[in-house]
C-alpha positions, 0 to 999 in steps of 0.5 A, spaced: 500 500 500 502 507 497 502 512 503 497 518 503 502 523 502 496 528 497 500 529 490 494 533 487 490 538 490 483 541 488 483 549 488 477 551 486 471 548 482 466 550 477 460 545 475 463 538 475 470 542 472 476 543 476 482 546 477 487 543 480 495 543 481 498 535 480 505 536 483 510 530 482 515 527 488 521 531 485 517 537 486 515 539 479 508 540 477 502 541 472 496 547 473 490 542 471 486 541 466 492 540 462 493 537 456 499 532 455 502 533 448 506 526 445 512 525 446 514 518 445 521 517 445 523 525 448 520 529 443 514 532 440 515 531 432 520 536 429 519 541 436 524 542 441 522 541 448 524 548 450 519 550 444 514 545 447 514 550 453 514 556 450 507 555 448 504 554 455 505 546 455 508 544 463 508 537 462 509 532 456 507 524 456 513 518 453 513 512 451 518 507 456 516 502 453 519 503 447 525 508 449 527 502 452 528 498 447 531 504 443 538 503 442 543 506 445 538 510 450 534 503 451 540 500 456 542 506 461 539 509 467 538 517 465 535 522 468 531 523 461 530 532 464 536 533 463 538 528 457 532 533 454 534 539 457 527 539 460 525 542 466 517 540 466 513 535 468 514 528 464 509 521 465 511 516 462 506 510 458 507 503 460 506 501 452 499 497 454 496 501 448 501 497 443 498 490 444 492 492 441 497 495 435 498 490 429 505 487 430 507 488 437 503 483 442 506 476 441 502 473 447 498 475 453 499 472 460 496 473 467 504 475 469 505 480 463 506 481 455 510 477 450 512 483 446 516 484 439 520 490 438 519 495 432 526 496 432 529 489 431 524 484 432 527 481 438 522 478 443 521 482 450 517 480 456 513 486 459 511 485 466 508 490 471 514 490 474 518 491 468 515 497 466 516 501 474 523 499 472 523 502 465 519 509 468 524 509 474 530 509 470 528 514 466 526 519 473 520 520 470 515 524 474 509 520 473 509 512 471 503 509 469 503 502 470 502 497 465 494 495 465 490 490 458 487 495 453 481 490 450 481 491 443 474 494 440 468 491 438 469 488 446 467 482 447 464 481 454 469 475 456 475 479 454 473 485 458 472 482 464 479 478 463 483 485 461 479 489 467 481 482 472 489 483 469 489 490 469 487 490 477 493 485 479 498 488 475 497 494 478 497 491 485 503 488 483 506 494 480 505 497 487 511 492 491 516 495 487 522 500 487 518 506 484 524 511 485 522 518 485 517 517 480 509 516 481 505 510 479 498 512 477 493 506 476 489 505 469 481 504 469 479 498 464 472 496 462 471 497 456 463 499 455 461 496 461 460 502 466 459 497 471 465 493 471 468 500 470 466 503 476 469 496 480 476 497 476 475 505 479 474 504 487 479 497 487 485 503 484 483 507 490 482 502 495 490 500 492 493 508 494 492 510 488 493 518 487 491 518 480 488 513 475 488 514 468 481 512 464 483 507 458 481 503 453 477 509 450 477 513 443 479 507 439 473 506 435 467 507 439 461 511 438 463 518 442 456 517 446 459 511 448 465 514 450 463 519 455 458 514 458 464 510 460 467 517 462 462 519 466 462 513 470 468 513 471 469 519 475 462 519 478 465 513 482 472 516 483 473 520 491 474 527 489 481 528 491 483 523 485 486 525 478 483 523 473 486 523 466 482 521 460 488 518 455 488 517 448 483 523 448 485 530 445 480 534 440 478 541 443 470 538 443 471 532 447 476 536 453 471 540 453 466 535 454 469 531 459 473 537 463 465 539 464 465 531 467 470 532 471 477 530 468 483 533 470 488 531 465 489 529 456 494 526 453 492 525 445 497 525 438 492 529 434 494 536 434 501 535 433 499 529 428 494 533 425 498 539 423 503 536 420 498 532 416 494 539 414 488 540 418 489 546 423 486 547 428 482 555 429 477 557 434 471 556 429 473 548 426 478 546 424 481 547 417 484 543 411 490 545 407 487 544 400 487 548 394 480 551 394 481 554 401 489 555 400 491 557 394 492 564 392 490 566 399 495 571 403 491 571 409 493 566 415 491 560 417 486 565 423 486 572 423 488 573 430 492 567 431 499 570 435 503 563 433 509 564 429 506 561 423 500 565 422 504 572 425 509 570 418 506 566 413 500 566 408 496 560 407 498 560 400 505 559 402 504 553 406 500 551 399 506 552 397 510 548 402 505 542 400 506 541 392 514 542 393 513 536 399 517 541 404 518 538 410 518 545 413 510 544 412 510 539 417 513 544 423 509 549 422 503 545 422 505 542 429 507 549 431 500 552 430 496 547 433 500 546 440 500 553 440 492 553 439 492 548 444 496 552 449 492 558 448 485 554 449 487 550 455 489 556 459 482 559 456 478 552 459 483 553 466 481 561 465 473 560 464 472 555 471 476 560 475 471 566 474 465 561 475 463 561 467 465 555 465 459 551 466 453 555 464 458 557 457 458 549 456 451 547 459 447 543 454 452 546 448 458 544 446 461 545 438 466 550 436 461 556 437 463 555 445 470 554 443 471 560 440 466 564 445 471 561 450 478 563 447 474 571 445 473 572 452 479 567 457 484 566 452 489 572 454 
């Protein structure tokens, strides 16, 4: 059993949305609601994490799973802040998400995971207790511990047995050496709110300070997401953190930050924008010729990030029929800033007590730009 040291304190509360600060064992800390942005093996796609900083970001999430498989970093104990000249926050993910990714998973025990690597196609055994190693060798802040994401379509047999897996190895997780980092539990269920909420109410009855909700936003309806979503932080006491993983589209944080959710982690701004879909607070915007072509304004008039205060949207028209590899920078550039920015506003709107009457009954891209006219500053 963890001790009862708190690592996340509640400031203020607006509706079911709250602000809060989650502060590590080595003294680092993150303002919530917060968004993670992906760094798998240390670094945001074609940022520096002093670039990720800038733009309001305090924490990042990597993959220990795969950083430890990756020569010649995989075979050494470093404090991965100062190998990445980072000081914020940095959680590192077991890699329980790659089981259900065509290619890794080999076998699937009681005790662990039978894995290929990506790099070499070697066989690895990942077990509760390897993947606490993994993040303790890192020093990173916070570990999740390794946990069974059933595949979608579920089947209710296989829920009931990855939620049974999940639940003792994160006890097992909790027996070892954790280092300075701490480990938050992971909620599994698949679609059964039920089996859910017994998943939530163990994690918290083990010490658990903080649990991630996974197994969601891979291929289910979103009402069926939030369903699970909404039973989940129902059944958790109040001073736990809740993190939505997988989960980071402007919409779907709204929504669940109005259901309690405290932290995001999610590929798909940086993702989206290196691909040309750019987010702005009316919707989002495809790089194509007939809204790109031609056109000297910038992605959003108003928009304070570095490529819309620089460049036109014809440029980066430009950029995409010379295959420049710049587009892909700029584009990852200007959504994490529009995230930053919008992240800030959401924090804003609940500390003014205006959050939960701006979302109520309505979320589209009309509160989103309400939201960021009047919070963002």
């Amino acid at each position: 059993m963890k001790g009862v040291r708190r690592v996340f304190e509640i400031a203020l509360s607006c509706g079911g949305a709250r602000v809060g600060v989650l502060t590590s064992p080595q003294g680092r800390s993150v303002t919530t609601p917060s968004l993670l942005p992906v760094a798998t093996y240390g670094v945001v796609k074609t940022l520096t994490p002093e670039e990720v900083g800038r733009m309001g970001f305090e924490g990042f999430i990597v993959n220990s799973f795969l950083i430890r498989l990756l020569e010649p970093l995989g075979g050494r104990e470093v404090d991965l802040h100062k190998y990445l000249n980072w000081e914020g926050v940095i959680f590192s993910d077991s890699g329980g998400f790659q089981l259900i990714r065509k290619g890794f998973l080999i076998k699937k025990g009681e005790d662990g995971l039978l894995m290929r690597s990506p790099f070499d196609g070697r066989e690895v055994v990942i077990t509760p207790e390897w993947v606490v190693e993994s993040s303790r060798r890192l020093k990173a802040d916070f570990g999740m511990v390794l946990d069974d994401c059933p595949p979608y379509p579920w089947r209710e047999e296989e829920v009931l047995s990855s939620t049974k897996r999940t639940l003792k190895w994160a006890e097992a997780a909790l027996s070892c050496p954790q280092g300075e980092t701490e480990l938050l539990g992971i909620v599994q269920g698949g679609g059964n709110k039920e089996l859910r909420r017994r998943c939530s109410r163990r994690l918290v009855e083990m010490g658990y300070n903080g649990v991630g909700i996974g197994g969601l936003s891979i291929g289910e309806p979103k009402e069926v997401t939030f369903q699970m979503v909404k039973a989940t932080t129902d059944s958790l006491p109040e001073g736990v953190l809740r993190y939505l993983m997988g989960v980071g589209e402007p919409l779907d944080i709204l929504k669940a930050v109005a259901m309690g959710v405290d932290l995001f982690d999610s590929t798909y701004p940086a993702r989206g924008g290196r691909h040309g879909t750019y987010l702005t607070p009316t919707g989002k915007v495809n790089l194509s010729s007939k809204d790109f072509r031609g056109v000297e304004e910038p992605i959003y008039e108003g928009c304070s990030c570095p490529v819309c205060k620089r460049y036109s949207r014809d440029f980066l028209y430009h950029l995409k029929r010379g295959r420049e590899m710049l587009l892909y920078r700029l584009g990852t550039l200007h959504n994490l800033h529009f995230m930053g920015r919008f992240m800030e506003a959401v924090r804003s709107a609940i500390q003014e007590g205006e959050f939960a009457s701006l979302v109520e009954g309505r979320v589209g891209w009309g509160t989103v730009r309400e939201l960021m006219e009047r919070f963002s500053r």
